[in-house]
N, CA, C and O atoms as CSV, one atom per row, in Angstrom:
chain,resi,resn,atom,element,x,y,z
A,1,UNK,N,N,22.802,-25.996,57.334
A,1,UNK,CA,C,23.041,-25.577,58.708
A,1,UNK,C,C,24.089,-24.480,58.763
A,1,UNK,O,O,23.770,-23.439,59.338
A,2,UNK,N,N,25.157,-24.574,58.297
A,2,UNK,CA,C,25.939,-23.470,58.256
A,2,UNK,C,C,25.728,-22.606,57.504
A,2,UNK,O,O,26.637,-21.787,57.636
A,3,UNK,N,N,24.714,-22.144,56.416
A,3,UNK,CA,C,24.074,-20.943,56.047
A,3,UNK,C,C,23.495,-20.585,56.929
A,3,UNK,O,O,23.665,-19.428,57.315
A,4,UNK,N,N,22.680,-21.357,57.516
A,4,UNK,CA,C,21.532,-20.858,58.667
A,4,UNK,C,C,22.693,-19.794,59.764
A,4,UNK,O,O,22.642,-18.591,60.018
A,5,UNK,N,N,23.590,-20.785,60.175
A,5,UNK,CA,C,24.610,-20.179,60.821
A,5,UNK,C,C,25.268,-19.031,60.152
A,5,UNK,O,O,26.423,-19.102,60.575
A,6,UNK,N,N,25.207,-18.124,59.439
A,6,UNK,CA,C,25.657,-17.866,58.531
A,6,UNK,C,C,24.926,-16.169,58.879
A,6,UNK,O,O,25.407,-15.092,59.232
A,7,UNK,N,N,23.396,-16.719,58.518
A,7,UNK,CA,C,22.864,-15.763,58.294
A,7,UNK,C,C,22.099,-14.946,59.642
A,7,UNK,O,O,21.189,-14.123,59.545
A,8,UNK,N,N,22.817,-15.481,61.038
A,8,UNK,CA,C,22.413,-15.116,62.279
A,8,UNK,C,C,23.571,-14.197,62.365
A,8,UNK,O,O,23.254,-13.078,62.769
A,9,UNK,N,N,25.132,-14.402,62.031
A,9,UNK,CA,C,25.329,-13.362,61.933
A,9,UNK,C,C,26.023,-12.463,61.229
A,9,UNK,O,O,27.110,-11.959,61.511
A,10,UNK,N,N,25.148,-12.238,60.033
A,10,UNK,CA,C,25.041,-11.117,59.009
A,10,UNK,C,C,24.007,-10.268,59.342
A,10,UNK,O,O,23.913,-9.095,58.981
A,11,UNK,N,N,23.223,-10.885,60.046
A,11,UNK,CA,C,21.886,-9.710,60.501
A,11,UNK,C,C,22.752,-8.832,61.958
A,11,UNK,O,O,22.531,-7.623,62.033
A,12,UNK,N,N,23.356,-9.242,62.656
A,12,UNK,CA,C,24.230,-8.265,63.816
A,12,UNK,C,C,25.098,-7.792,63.249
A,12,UNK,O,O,25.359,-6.667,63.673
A,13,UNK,N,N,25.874,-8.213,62.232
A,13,UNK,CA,C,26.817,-6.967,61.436
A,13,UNK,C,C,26.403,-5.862,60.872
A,13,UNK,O,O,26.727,-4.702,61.130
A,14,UNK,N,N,25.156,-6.556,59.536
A,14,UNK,CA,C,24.597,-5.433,59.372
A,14,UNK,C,C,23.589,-4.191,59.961
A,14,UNK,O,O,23.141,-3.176,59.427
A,15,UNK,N,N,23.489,-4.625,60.975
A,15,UNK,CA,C,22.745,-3.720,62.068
A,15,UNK,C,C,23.901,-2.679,62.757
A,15,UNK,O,O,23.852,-1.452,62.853
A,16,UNK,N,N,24.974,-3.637,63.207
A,16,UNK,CA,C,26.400,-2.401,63.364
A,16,UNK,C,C,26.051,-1.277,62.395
A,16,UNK,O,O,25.467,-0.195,62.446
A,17,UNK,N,N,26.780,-2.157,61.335
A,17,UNK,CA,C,26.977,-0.678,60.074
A,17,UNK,C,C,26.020,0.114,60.051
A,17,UNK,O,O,26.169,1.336,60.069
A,18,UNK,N,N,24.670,-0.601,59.998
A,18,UNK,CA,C,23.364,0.281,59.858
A,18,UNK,C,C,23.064,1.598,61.528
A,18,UNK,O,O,22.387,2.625,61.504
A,19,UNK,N,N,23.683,1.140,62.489
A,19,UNK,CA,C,23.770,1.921,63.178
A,19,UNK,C,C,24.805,3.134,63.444
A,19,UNK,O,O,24.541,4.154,64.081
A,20,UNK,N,N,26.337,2.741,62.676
A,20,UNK,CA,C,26.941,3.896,62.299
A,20,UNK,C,C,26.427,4.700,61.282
A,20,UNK,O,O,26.275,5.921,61.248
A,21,UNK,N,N,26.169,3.788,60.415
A,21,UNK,CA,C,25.272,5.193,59.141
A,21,UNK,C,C,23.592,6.217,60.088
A,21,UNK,O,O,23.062,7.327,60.105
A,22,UNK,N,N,23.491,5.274,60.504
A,22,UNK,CA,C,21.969,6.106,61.271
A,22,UNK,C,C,22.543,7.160,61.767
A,22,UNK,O,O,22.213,8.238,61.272
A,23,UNK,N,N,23.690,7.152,63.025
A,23,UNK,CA,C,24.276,8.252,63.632
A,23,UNK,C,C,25.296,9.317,62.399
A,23,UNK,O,O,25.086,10.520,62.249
A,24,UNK,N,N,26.229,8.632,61.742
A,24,UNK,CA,C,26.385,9.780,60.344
A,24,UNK,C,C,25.006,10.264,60.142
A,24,UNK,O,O,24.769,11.307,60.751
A,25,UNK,N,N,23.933,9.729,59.371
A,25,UNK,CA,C,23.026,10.568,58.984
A,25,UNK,C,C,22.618,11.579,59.856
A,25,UNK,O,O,22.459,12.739,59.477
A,26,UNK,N,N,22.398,11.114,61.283
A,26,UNK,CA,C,21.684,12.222,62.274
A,26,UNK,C,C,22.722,13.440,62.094
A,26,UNK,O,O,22.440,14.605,61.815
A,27,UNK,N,N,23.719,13.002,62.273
A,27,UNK,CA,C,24.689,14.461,62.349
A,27,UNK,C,C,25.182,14.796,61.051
A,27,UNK,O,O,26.329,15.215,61.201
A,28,UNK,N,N,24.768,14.811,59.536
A,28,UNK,CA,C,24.725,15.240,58.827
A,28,UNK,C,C,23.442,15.785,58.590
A,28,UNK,O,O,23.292,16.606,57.686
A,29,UNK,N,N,22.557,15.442,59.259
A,29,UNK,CA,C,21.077,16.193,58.927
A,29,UNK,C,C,21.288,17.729,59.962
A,29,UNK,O,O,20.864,18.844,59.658
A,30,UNK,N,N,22.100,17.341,61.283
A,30,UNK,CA,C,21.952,18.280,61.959
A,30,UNK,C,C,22.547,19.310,61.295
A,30,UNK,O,O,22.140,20.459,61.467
A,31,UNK,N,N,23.840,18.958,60.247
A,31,UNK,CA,C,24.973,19.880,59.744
A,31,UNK,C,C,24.057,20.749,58.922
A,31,UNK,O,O,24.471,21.843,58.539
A,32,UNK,N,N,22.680,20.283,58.584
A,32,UNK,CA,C,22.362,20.964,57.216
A,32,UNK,C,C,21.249,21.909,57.440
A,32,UNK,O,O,20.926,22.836,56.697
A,33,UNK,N,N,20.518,21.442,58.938
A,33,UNK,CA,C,19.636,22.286,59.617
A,33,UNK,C,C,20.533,23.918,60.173
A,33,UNK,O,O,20.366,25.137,60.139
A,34,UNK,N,N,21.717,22.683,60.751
A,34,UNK,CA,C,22.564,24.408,61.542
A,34,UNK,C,C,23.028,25.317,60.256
A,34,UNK,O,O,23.080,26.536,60.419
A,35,UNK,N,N,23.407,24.685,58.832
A,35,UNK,CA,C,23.790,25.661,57.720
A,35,UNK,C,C,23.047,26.522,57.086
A,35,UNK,O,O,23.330,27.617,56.600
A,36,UNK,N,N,21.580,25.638,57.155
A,36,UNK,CA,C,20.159,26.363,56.580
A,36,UNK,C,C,19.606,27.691,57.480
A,36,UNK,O,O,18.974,28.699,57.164
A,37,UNK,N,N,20.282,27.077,59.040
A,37,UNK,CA,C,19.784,28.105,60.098
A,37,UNK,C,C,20.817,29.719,60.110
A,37,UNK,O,O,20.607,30.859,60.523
A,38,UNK,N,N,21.942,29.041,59.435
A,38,UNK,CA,C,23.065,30.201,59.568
A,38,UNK,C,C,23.058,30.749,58.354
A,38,UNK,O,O,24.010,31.483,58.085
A,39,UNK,N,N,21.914,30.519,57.245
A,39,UNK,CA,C,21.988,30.630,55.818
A,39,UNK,C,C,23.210,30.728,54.945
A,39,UNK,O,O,23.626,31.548,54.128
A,40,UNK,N,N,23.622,29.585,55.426
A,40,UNK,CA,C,24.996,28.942,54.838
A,40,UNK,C,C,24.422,27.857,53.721
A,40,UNK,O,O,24.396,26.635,53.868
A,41,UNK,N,N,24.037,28.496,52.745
A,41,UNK,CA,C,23.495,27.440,51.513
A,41,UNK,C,C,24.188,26.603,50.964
A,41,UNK,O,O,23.781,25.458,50.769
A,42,UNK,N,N,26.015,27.251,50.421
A,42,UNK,CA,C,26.936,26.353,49.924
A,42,UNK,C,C,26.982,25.458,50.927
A,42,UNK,O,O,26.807,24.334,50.457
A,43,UNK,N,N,27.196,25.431,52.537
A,43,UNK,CA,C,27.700,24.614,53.677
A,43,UNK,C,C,26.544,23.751,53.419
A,43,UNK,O,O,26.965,22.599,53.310
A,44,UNK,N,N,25.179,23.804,53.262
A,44,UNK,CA,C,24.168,23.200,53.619
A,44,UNK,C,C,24.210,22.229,52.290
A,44,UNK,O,O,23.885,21.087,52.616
A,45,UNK,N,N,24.532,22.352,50.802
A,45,UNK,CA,C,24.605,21.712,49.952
A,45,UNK,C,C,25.491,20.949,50.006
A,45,UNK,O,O,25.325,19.835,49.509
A,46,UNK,N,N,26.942,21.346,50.733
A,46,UNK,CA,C,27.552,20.223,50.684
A,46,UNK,C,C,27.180,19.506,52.042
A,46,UNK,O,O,26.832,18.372,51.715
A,47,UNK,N,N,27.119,19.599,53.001
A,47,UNK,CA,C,26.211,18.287,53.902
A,47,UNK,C,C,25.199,17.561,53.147
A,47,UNK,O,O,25.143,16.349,53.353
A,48,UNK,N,N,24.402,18.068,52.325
A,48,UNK,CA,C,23.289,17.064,51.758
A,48,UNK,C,C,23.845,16.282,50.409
A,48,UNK,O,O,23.283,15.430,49.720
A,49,UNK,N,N,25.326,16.961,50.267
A,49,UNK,CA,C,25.863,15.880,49.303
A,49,UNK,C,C,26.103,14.474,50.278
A,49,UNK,O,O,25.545,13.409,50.011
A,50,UNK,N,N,26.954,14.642,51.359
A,50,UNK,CA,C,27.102,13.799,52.260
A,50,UNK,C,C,25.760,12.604,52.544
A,50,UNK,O,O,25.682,11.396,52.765
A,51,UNK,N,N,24.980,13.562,52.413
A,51,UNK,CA,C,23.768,12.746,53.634
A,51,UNK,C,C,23.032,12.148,52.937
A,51,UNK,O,O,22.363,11.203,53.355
A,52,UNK,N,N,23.009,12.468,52.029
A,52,UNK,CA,C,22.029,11.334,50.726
A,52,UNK,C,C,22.749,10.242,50.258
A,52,UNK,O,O,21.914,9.419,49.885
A,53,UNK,N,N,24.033,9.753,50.062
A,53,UNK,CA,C,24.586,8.223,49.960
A,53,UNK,C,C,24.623,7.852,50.770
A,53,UNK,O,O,24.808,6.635,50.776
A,54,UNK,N,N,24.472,8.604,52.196
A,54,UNK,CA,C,24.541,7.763,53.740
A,54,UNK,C,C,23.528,7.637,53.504
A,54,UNK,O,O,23.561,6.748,52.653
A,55,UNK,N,N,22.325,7.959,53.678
A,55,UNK,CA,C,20.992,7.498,53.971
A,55,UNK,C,C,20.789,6.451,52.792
A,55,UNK,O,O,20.375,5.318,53.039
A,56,UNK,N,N,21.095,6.869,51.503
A,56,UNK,CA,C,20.578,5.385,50.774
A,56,UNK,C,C,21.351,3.997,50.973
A,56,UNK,O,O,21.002,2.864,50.641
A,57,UNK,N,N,22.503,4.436,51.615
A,57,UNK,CA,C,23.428,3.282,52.360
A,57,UNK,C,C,22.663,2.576,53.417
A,57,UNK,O,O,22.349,1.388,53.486
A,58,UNK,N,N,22.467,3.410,54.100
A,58,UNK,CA,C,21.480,3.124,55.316
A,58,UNK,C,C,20.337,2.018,55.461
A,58,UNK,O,O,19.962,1.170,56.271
A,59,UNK,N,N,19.934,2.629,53.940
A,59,UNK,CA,C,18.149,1.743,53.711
A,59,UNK,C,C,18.620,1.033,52.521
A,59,UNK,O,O,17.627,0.960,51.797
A,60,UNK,N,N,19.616,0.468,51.933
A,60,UNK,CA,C,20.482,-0.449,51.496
A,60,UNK,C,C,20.630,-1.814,52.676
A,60,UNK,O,O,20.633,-3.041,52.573
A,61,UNK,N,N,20.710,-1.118,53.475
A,61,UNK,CA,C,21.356,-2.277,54.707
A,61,UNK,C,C,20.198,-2.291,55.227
A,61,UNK,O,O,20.323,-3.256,55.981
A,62,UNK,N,N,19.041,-1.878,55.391
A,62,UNK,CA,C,17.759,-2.311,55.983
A,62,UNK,C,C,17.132,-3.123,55.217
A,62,UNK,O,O,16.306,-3.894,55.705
A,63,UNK,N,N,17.368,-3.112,54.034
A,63,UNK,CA,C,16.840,-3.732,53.033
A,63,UNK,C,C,17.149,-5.028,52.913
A,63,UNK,O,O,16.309,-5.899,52.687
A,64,UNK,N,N,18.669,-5.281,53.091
A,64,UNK,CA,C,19.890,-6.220,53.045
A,64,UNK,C,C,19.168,-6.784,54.796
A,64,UNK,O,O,19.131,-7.997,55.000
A,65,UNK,N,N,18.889,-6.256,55.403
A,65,UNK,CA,C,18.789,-6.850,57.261
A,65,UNK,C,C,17.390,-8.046,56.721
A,65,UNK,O,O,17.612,-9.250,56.595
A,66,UNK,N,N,16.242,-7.528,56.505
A,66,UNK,CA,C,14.588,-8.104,56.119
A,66,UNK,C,C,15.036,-9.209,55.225
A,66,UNK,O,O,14.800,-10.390,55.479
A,67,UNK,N,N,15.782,-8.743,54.023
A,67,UNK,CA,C,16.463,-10.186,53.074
A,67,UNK,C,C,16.786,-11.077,53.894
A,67,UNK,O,O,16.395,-12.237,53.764
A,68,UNK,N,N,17.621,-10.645,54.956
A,68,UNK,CA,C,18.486,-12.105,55.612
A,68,UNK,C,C,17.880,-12.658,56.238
A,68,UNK,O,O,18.179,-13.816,56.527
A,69,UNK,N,N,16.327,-11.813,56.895
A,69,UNK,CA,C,15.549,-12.312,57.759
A,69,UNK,C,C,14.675,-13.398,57.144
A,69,UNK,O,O,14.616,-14.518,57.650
A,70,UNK,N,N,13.937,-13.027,55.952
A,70,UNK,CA,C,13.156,-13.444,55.448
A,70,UNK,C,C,13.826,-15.369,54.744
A,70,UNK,O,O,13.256,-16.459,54.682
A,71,UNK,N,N,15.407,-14.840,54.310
A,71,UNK,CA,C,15.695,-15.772,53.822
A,71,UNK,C,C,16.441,-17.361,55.190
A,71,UNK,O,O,16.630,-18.572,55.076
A,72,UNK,N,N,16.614,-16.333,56.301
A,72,UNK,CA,C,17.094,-17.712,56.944
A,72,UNK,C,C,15.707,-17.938,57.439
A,72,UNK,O,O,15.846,-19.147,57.627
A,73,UNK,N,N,14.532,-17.716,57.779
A,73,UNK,CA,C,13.172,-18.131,57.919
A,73,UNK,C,C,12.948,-19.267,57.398
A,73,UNK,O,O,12.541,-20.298,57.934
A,74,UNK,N,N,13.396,-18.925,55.657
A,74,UNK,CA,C,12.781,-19.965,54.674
A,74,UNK,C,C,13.864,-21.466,54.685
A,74,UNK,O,O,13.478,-22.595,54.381
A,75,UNK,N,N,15.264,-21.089,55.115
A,75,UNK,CA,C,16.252,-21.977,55.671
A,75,UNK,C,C,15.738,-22.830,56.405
A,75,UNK,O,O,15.717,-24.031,56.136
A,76,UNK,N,N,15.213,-22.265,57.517
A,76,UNK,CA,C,15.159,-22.627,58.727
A,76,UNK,C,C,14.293,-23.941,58.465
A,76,UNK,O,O,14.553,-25.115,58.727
A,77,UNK,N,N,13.113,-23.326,57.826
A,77,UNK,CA,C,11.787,-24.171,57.588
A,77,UNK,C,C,12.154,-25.341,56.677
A,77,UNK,O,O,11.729,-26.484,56.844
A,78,UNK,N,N,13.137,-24.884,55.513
A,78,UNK,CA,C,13.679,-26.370,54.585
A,78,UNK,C,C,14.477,-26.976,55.735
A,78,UNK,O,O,14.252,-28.186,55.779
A,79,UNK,N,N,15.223,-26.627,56.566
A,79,UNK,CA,C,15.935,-27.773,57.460
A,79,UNK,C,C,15.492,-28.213,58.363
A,79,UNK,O,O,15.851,-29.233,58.952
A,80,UNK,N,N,14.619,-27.486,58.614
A,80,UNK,CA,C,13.523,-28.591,59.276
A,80,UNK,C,C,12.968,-29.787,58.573
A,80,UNK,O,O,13.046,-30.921,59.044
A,81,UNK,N,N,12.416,-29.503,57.454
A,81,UNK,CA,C,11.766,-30.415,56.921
A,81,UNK,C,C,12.918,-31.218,56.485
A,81,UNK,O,O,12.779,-32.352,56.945
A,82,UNK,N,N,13.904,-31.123,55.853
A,82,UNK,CA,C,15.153,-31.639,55.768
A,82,UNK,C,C,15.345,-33.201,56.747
A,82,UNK,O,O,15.401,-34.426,56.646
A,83,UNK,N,N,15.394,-31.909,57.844
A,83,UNK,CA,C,15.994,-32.916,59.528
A,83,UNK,C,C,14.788,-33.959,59.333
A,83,UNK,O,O,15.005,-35.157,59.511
A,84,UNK,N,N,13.799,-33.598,59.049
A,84,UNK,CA,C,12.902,-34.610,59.718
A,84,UNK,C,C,12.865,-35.705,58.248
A,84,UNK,O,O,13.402,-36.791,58.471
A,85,UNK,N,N,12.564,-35.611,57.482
A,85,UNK,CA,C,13.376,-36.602,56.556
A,85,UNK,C,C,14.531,-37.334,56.234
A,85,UNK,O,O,14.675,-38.258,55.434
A,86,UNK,N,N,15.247,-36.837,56.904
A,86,UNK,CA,C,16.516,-37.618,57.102
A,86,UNK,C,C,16.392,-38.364,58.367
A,86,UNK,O,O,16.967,-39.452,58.413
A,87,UNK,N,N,15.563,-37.852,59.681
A,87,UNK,CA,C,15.267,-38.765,60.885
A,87,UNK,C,C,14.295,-40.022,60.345
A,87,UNK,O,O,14.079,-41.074,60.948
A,88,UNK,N,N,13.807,-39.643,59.125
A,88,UNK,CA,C,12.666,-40.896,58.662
A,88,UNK,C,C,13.107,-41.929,57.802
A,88,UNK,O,O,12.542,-42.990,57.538
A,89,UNK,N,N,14.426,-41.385,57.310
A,89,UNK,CA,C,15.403,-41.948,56.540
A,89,UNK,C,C,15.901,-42.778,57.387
A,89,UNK,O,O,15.601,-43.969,57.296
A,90,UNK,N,N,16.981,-42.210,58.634
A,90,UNK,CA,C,17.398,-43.369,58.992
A,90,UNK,C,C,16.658,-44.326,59.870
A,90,UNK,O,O,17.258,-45.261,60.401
A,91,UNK,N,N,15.346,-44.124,60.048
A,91,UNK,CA,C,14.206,-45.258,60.711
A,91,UNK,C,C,14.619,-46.443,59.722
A,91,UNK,O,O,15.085,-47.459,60.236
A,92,UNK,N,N,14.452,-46.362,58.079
A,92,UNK,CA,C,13.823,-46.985,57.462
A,92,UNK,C,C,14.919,-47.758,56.752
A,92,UNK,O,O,14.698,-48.721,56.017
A,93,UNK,N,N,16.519,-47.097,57.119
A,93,UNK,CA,C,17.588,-47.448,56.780
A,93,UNK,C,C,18.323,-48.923,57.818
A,93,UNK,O,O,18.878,-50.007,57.635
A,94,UNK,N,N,17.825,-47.980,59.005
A,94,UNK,CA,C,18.000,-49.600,59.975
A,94,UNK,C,C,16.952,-50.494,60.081
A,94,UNK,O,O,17.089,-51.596,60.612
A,95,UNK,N,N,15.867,-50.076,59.589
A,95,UNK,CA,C,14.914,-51.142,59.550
A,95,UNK,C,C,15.429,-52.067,58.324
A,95,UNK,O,O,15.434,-53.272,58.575
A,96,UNK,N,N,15.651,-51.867,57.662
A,96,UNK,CA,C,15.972,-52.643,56.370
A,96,UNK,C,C,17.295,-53.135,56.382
A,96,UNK,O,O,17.635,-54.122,55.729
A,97,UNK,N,N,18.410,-52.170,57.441
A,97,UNK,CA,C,19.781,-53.495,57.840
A,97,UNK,C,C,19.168,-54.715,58.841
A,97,UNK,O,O,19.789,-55.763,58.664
A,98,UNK,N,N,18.218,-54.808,59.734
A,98,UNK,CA,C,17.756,-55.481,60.229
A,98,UNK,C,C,16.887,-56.734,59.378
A,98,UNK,O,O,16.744,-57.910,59.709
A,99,UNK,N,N,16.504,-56.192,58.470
A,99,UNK,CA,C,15.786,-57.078,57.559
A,99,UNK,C,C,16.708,-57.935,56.808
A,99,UNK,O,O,16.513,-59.149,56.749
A,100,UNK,N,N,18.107,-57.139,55.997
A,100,UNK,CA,C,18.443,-57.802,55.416
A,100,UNK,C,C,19.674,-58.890,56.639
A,100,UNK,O,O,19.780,-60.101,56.442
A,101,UNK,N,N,20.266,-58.359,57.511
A,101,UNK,CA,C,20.734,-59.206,58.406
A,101,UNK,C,C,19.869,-60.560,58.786
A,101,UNK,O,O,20.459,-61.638,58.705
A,102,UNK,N,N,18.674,-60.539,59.143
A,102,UNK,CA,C,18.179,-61.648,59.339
A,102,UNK,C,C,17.458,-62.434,58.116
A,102,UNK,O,O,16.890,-63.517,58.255
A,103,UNK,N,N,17.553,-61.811,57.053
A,103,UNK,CA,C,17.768,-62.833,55.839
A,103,UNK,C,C,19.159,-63.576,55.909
A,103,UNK,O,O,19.325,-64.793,55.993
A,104,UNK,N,N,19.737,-62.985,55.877
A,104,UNK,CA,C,21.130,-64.187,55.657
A,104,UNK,C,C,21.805,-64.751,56.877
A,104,UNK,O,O,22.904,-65.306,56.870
A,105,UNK,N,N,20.864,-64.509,58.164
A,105,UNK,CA,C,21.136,-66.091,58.934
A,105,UNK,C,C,19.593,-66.856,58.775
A,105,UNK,O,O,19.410,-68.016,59.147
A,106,UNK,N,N,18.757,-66.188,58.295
A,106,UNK,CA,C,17.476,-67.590,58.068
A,106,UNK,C,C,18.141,-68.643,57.549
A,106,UNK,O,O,19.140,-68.817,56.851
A,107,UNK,N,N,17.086,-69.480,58.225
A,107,UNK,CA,C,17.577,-71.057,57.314
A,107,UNK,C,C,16.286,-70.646,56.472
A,107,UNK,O,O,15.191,-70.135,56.705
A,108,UNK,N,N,17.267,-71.331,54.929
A,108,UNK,CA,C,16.391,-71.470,53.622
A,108,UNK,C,C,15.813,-72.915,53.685
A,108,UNK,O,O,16.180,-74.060,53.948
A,109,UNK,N,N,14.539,-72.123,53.241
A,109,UNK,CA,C,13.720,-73.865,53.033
A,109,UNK,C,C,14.435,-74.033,50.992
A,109,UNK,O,O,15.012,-73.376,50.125
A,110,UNK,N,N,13.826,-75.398,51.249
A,110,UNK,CA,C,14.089,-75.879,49.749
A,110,UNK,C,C,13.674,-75.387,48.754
A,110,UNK,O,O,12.455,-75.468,48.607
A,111,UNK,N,N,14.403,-74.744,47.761
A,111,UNK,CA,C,13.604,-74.106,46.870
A,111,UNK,C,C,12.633,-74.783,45.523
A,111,UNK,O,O,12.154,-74.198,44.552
A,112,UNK,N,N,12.587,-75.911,45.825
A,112,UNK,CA,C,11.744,-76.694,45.427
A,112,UNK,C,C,11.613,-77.929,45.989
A,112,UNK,O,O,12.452,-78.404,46.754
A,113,UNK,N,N,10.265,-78.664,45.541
A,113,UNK,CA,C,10.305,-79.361,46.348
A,113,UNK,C,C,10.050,-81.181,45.788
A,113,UNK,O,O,9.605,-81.435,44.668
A,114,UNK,N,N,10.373,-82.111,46.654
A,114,UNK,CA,C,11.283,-82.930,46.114
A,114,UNK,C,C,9.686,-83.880,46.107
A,114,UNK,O,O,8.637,-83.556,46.664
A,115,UNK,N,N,9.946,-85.010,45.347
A,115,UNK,CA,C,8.814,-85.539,44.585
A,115,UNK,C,C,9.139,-87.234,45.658
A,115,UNK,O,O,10.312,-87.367,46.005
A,116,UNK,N,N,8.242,-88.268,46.060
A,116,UNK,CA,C,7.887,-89.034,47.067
A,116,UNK,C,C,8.921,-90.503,45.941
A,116,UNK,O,O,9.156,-91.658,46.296
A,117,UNK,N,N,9.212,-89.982,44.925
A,117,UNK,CA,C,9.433,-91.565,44.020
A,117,UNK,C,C,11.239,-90.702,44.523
A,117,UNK,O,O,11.738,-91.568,45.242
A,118,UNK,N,N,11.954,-89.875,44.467
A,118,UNK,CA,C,13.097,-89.404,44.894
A,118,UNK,C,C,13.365,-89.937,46.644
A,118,UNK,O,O,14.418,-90.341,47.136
A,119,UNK,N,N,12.218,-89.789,47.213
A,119,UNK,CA,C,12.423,-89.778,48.930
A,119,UNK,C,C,12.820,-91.513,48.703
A,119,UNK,O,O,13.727,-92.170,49.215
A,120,UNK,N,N,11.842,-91.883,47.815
A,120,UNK,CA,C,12.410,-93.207,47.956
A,120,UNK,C,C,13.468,-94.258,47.853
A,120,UNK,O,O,13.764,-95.286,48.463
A,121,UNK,N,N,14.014,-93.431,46.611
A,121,UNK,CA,C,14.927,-94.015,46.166
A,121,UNK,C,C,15.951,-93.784,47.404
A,121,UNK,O,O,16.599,-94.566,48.100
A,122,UNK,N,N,15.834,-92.561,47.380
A,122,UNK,CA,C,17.341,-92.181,48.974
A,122,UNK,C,C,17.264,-93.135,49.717
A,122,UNK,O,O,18.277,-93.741,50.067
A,123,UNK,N,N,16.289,-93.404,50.037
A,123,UNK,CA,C,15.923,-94.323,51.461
A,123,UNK,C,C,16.462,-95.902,51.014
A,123,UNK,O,O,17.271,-96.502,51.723
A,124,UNK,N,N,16.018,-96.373,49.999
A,124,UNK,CA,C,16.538,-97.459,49.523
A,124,UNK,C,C,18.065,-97.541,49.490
A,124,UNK,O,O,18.526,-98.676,49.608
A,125,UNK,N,N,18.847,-96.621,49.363
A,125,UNK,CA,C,20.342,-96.560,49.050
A,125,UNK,C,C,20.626,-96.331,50.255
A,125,UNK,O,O,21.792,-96.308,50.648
A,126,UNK,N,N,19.752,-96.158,50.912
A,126,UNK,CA,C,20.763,-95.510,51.927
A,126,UNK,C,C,20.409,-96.961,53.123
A,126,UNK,O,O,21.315,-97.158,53.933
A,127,UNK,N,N,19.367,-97.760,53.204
A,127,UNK,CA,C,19.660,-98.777,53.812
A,127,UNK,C,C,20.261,-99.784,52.782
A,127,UNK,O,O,21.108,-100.485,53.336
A,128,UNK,N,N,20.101,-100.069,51.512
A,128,UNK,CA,C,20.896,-100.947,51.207
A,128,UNK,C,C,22.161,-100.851,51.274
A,128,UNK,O,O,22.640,-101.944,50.975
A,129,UNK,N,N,23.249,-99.822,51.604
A,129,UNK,CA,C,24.578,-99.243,52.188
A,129,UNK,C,C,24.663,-100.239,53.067
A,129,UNK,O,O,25.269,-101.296,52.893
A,130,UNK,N,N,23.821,-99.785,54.386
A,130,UNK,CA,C,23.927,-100.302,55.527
A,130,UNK,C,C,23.516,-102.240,55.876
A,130,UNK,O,O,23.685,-103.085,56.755
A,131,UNK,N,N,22.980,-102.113,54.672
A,131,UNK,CA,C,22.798,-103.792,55.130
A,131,UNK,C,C,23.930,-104.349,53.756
A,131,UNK,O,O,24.677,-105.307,53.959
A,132,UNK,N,N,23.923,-103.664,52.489
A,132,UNK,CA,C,25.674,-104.582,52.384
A,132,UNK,C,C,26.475,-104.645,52.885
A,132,UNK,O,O,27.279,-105.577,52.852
A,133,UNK,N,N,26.561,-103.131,53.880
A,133,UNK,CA,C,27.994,-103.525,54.255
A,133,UNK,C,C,27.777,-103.730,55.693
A,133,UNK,O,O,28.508,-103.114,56.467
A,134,UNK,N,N,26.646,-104.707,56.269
A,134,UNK,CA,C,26.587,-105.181,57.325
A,134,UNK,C,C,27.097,-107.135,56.580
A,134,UNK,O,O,27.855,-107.948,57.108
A,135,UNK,N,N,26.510,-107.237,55.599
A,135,UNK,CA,C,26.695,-109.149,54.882
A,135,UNK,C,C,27.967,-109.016,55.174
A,135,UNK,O,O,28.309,-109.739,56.110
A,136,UNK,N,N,28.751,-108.400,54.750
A,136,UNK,CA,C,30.164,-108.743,53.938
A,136,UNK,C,C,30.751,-109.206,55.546
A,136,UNK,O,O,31.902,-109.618,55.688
């Protein structure tokens, strides 16, 4: 997200710069038309020294603008898919605190199970308790 943020604005900066170099270039192209027109050849060579690192500056930063475009596009589209996996994540994250919460207040059944010659015996002890220590 903060690349994404990132790269909204690097594309308005570099459009600044790219618009001061556009206007340098225009008025270094004009410098070289009015030198060519005044057959000022040295004047006109050195403007086109000027005007050729501006212009490849220029389409440097146009180049650099489509990159940023192209690449927060492809941002955009992984954080989407991102977001929406992580929204499916936490579906499946509270579904499963819910699951395991109501495991550990279930009541557990017996984890095995008890045989009819055991039921008996309990039962026997447990009234003969009550009727010895009803004799005495």
């Amino acid at each position: 997200r903060v690349r994404v943020v990132a790269l909204v604005e690097d594309p308005r900066r570099l459009r600044e710069d790219g618009d001061r170099l556009r206007a340098r270039e225009c008025q270094l192209a004009a410098d070289v038309v009015l030198a060519l027109a005044g057959e000022k050849d040295e004047l006109a060579r050195f403007s086109v020294g000027w005007l050729l690192p501006v212009r490849e500056a220029r389409i440097e930063i146009e180049t650099r603008i489509a990159q940023v475009a192209a690449e927060r596009e492809r941002l955009c589209e992984r954080l989407e898919t991102q977001e929406a996996q992580l929204a499916e994540f936490r579906v499946r994250v509270q579904a499963r605190l819910v699951e395991v919460r109501s495991e550990r207040c279930a009541v557990r059944a017996p984890e095995r199970t008890v045989a009819a010659e055991e039921i008996e015996l309990e039962l026997l002890r447990r009234s003969g308790t009550s009727t010895a220590g009803g004799e005495a």
